[in-house]
C-alpha positions as CSV (number, residue, x, y, z in Angstrom):
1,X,-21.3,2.3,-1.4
2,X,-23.0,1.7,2.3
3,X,-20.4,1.7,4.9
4,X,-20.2,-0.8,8.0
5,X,-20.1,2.1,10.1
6,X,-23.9,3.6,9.8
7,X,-25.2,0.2,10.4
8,X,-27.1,-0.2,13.5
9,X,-28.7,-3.5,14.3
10,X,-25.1,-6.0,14.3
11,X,-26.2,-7.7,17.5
12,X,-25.5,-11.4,17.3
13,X,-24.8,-11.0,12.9
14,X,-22.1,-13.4,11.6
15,X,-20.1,-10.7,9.6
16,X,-17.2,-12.2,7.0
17,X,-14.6,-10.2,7.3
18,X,-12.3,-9.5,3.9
19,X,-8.8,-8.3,5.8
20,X,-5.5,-7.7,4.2
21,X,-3.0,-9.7,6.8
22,X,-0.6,-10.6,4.2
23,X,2.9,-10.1,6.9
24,X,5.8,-10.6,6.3
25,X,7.3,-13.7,8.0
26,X,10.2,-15.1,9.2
27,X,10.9,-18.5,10.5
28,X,6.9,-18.3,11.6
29,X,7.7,-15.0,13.4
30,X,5.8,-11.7,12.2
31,X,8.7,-8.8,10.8
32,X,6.1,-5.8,10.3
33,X,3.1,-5.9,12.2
34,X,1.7,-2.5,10.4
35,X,-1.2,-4.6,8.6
36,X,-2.5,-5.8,11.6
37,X,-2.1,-2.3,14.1
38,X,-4.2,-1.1,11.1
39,X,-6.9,-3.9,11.6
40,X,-7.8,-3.8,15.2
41,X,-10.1,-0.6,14.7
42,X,-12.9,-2.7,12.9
43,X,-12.4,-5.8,15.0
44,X,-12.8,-3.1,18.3
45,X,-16.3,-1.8,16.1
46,X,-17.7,-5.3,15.8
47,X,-17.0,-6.9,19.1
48,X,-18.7,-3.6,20.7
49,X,-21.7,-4.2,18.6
50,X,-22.0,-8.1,19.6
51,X,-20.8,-9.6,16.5
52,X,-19.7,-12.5,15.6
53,X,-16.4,-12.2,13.3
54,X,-15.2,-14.7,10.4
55,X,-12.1,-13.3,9.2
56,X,-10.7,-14.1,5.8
57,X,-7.5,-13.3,4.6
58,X,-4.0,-14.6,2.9
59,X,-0.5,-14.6,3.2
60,X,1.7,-15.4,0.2
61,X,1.1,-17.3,-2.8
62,X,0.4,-21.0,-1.8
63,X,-1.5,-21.2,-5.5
64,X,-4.2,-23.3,-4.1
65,X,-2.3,-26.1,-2.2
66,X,-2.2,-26.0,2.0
67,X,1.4,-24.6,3.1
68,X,1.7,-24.7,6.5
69,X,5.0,-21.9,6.5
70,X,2.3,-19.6,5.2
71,X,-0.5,-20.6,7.8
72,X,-2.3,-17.4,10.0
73,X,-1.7,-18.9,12.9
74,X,0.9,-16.6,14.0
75,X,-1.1,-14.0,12.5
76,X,-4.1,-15.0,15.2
77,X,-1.6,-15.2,18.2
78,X,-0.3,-12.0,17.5
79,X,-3.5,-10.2,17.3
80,X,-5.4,-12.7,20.6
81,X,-2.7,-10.6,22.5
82,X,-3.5,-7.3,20.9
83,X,-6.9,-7.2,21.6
84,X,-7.4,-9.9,24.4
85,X,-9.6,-12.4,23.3
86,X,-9.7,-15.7,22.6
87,X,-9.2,-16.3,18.6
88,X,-10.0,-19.3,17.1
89,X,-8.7,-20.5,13.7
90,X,-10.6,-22.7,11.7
91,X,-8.2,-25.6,9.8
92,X,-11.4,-27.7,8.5
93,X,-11.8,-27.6,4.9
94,X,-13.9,-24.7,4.0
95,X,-16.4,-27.0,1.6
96,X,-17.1,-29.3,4.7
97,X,-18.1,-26.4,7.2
98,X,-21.0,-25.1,7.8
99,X,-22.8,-22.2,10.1
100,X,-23.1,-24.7,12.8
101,X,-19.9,-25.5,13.1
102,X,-18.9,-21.9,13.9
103,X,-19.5,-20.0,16.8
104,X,-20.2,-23.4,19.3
105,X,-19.3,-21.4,22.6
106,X,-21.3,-18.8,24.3
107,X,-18.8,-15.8,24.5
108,X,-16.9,-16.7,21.1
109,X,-16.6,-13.8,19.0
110,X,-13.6,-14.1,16.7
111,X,-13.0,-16.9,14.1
112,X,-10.2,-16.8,11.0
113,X,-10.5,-19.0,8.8
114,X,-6.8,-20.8,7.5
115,X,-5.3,-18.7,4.7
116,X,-8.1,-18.5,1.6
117,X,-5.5,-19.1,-1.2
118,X,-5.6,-22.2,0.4
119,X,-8.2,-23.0,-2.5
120,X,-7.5,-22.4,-5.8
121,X,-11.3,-21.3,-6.1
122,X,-10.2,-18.1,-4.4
123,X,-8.1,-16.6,-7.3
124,X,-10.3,-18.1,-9.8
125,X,-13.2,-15.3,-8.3
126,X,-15.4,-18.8,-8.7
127,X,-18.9,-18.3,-7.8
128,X,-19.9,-21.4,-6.0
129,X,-16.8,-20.9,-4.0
130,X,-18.0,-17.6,-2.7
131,X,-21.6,-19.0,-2.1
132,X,-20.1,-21.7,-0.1
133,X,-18.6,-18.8,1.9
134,X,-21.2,-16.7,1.7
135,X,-24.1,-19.7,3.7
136,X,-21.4,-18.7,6.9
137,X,-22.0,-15.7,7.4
138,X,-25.2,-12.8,7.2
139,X,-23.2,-10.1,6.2
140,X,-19.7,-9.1,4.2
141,X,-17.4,-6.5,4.8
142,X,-14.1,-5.7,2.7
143,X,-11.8,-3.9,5.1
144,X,-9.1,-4.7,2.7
145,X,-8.4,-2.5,0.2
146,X,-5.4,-3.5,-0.2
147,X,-6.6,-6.5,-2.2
148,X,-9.3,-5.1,-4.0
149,X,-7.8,-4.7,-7.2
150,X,-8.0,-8.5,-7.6
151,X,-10.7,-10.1,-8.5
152,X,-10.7,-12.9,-6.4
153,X,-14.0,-14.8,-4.7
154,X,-13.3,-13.4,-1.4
155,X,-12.7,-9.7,-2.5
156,X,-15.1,-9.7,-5.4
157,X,-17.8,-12.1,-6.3
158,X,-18.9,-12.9,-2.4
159,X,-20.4,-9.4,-2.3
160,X,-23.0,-11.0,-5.1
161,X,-24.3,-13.2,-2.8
162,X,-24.7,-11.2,1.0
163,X,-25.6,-7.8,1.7
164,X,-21.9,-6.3,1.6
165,X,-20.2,-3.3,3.5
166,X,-17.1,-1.1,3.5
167,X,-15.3,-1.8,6.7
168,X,-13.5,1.2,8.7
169,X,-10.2,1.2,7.1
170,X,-11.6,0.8,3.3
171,X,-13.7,3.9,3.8
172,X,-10.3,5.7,5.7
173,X,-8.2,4.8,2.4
174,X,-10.3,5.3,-0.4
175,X,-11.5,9.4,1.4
176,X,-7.7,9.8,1.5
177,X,-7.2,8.7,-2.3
178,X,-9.8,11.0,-3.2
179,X,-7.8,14.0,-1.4
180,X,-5.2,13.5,-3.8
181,X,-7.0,12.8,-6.8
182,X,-10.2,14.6,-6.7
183,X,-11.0,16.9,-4.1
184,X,-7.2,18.2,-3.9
185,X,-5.8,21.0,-1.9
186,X,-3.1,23.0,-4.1
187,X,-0.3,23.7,-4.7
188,X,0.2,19.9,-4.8
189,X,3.3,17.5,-5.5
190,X,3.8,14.0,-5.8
191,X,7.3,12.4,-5.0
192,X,7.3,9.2,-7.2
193,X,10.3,6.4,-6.8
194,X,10.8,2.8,-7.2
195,X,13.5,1.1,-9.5
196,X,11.1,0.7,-12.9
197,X,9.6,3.6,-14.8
198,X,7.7,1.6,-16.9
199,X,5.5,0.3,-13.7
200,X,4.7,3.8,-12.3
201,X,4.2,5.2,-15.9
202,X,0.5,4.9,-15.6
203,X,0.2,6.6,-12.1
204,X,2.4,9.5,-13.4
205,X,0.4,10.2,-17.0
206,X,-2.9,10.2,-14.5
207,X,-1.4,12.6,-12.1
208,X,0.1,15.2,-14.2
209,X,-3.4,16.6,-15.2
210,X,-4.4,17.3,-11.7
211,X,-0.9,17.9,-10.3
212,X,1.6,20.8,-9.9
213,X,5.1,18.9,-9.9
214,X,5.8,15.3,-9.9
215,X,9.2,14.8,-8.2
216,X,10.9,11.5,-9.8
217,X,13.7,9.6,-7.7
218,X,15.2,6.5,-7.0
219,X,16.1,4.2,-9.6
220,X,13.6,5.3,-12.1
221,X,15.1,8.9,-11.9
222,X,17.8,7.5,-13.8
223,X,16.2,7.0,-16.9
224,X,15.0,10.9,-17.1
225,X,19.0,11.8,-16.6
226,X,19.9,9.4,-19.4
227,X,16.9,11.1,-21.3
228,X,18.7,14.3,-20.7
229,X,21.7,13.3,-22.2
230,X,23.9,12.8,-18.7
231,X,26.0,9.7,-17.3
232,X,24.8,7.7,-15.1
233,X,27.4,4.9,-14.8
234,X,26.8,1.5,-13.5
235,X,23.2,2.6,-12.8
236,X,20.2,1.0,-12.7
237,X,18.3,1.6,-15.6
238,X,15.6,0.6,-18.1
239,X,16.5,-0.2,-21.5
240,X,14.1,1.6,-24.5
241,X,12.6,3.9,-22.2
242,X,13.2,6.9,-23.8
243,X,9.5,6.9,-25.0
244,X,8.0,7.0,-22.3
245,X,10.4,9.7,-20.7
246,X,9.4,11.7,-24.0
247,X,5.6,10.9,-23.1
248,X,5.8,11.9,-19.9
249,X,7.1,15.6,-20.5
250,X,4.6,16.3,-23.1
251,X,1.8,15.6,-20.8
252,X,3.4,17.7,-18.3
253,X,4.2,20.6,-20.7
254,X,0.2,20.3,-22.2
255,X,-0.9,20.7,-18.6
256,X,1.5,23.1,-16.8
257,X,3.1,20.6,-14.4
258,X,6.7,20.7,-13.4
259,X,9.0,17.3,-13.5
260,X,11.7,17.4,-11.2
261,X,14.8,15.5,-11.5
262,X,18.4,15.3,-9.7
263,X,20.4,17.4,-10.0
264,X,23.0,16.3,-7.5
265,X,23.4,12.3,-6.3
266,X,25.2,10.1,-4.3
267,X,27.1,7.3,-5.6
268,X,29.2,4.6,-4.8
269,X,30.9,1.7,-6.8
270,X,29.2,-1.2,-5.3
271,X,26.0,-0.8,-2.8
272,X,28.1,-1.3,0.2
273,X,30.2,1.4,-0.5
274,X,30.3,4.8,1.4
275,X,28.5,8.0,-0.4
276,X,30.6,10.3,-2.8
277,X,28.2,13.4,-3.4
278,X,28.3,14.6,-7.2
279,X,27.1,16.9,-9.7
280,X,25.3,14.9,-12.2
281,X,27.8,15.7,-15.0
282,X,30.5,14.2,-12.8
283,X,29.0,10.2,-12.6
284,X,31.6,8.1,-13.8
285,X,31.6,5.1,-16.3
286,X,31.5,2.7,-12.8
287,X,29.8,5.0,-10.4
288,X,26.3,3.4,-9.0
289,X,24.0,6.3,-8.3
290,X,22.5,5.1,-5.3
291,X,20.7,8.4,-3.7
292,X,20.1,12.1,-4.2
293,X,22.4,15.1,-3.6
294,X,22.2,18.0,-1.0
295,X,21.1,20.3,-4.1
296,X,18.2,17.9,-4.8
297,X,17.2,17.4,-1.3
298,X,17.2,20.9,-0.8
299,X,15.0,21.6,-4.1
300,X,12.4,19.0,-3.3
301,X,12.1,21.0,0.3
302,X,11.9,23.9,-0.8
303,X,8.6,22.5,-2.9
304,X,7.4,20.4,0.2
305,X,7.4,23.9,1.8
306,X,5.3,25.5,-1.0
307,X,2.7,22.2,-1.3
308,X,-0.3,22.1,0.6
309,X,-0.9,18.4,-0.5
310,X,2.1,15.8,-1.1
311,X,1.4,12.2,-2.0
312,X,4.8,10.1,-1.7
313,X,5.4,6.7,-3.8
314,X,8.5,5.2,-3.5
315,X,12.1,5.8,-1.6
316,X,15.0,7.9,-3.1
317,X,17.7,6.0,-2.7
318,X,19.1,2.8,-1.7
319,X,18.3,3.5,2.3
320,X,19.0,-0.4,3.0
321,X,22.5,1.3,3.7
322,X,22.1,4.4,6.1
323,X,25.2,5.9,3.4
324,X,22.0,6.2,1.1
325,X,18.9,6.7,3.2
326,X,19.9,10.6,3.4
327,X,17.5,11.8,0.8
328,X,14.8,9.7,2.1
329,X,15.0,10.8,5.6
330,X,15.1,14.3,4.7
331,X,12.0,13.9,2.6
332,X,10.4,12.2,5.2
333,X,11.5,14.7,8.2
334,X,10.5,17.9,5.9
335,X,7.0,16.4,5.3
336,X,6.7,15.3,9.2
337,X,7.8,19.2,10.1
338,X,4.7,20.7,7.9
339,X,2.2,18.3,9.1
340,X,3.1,19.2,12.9
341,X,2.2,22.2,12.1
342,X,-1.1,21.5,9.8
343,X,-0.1,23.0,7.1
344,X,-0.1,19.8,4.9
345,X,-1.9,17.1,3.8
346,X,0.5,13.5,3.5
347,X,-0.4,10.6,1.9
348,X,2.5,7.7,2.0
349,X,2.2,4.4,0.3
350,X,3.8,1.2,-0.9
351,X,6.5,-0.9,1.4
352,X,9.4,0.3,0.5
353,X,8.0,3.8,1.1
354,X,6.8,2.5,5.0
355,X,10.3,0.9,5.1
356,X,11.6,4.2,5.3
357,X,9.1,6.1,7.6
358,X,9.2,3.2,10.0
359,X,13.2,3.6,10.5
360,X,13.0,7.3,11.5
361,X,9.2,6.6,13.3
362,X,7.2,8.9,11.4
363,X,4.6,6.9,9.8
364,X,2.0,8.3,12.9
365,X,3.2,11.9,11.4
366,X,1.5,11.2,8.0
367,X,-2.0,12.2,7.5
368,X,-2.4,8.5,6.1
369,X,0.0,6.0,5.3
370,X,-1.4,3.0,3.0
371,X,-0.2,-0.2,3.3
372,X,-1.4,-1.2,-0.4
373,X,0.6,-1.5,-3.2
374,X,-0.6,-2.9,-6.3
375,X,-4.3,-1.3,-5.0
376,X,-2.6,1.6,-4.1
377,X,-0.8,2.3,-7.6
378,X,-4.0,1.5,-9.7
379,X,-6.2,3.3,-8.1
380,X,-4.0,6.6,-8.2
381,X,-3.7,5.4,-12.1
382,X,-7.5,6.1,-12.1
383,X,-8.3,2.4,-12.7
384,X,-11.4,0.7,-11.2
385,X,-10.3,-1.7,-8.7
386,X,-13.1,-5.1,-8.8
387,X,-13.6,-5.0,-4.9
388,X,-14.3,-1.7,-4.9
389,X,-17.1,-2.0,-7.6
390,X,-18.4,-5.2,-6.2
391,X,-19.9,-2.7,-3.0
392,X,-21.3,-0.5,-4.9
């Protein structure tokens, strides 16, 4: 893979730019702007080499028709004021432009064109699509990795037609994967949430060979307590999973890996509801467990302490309500106190995950924080994500 980085001669070279600015938005106004802080380094690198930058990216799923609620426009307002310079979005259909019509003034560096899914070509990956693209620019860079496990024209087949480059944040992400899946400092733990089991079983099977404990909370945790035989109440749970629960301690007894559990929780009747701390014998027929104990939270730190690499997937509880956030903050707040000090490495990913760092301002206390998630999880499951393989 050549990296956008150890090129030299950029003076004056129309780059395409493959960026992840999928934000969240509400009424036209931007709710997290973490995907575009994370942008500005490689839009800093090409404007100091003379550049001129085509950005292409998405938000939503418009499935091919023009949506003007899911426009970039406040995408390129937001970042003109970041970085202070004129940004110029392109609304003419993409099969009617050409190099000419780009880049008409003498100090215009930035263009984006409107949102790519746009054109049903995109998700299709079709080829004369991306050659139509391709006859704008000279060069392409994917500086989103957080959509390169599609297979989409922009991502993917594009790189078949122009010499292609990993941009700054692609290269940041993928050398921080590796720290936690290849080159790995031990001891090392994993801290795995989310609400399904099934979706994260994949990621777990993958890192039990190379892991010391995988920590499972949230909803998910629920299904290794029923496993075990204990109540769980009203909780949220997946049916016929019992399988997969089985699978998942075999692999972990063939390779030496502790699975963690509960052991304690907090509960509530209805998600609202203020936090009852019990032993996980004492859940009742119409408790909701909704978060992790003291006994747990003190049990994961205790391992945080001991790891010299955590990777962290997924909240503990439901933090949406501060009665429930407790286990999360803690998690976060231990990891935060080790890195301070250096004596960890701290991988956070997926939104939910952010969510939570974000509330107590500690995603600058992570080593790196990803904002993929689909990208994120298949790549930790060991798969080969298409925009990734399209560079090299």
């Amino acid at each position: 893979m050549k990296y956008i980085k150890d090129q030299e001669n950029l003076y004056e070279k129309r780059i395409l730019l493959r960026l992840d600015l999928n934000v969240p938005l509400k009424n036209g106004v931007i709710t997290d702007q973490t995907r575009i802080d994370k942008i500005i380094p490689v839009i800093n690198f090409l404007i100091e080499k003379k550049s001129k930058i085509l950005v292409v990216s998405h938000i939503g799923r418009p499935e091919g028709k023009v949506n003007k609620e899911l426009s970039l426009k406040p995408v390129c307002k937001n970042l003109e004021k970041k970085i202070n310079k004129k940004i110029n979005l392109i609304e003419k259909n993409i099969f009617d432009l050409s190099k000419k019509d780009l880049f008409k003034y003498p100090n215009e560096q930035i263009a984006f064109l409107e949102n790519i899914r746009f054109y049903k070509e995109e998700e299709e990956n079709n080829e004369n699509f991306s050659k139509h693209l391709a006859k704008l620019a000279d060069i392409f860079v994917n500086d989103a990795f957080s959509c390169s496990h599609r297979a989409h024209a922009s991502v993917c087949k594009i790189a078949k037609f122009l010499p292609s480059y990993a941009g700054l944040q692609l290269e940041t992400e993928i050398n921080a994967l590796k720290k936690v899946t290849s080159n790995i400092k031990k001891p090392v733990s994993c801290i795995i949430g989310g609400s399904k089991i099934s979706t994260k079983i994949g990621v777990i099977k993958n890192l039990i060979p190379k892991f010391d404990n995988i920590i499972i909370v949230g909803g998910m945790a629920n299904n290794i307590l029923s496993y075990k035989g204990n109540p769980v109440g009203k909780s949220i749970k997946e049916i016929d999973c019992n399988n997969i629960v089985d699978e998942i301690f075999k692999e972990a007894k063939n390779h030496s890996c502790s699975i963690i559990y509960p052991s304690d929780v907090a509960v509530g009747k209805n998600k609202k509801d203020e936090a009852i701390i019990k032993k996980i014998s004492q859940v009742e027929n119409d408790d909701i467990i909704l978060d992790i104990g003291p006994e747990t939270i003190k049990n994961i730190k205790e391992i945080i302490e001991a790891s010299k690499t955590v990777l962290w997937n997924g909240p503990a509880g439901y933090f949406e309500n501060s009665n429930f956030a407790n286990g999360s903050f803690e998690i976060a707040k231990k990891i935060v106190q080790k890195n301070r000090d250096n004596l960890i490495f701290s991988i956070a990913g997926g939104g939910d995950t952010i969510a939570v760092l974000n509330k107590i301002n500690a995603v600058k206390n992570f080593n790196f924080v990803s904002t993929a998630g689909g990208a994120f999880l298949e790549y930790l499951e060991g798969k080969e994500l298409p925009g990734i393989k399209a560079l090299n």
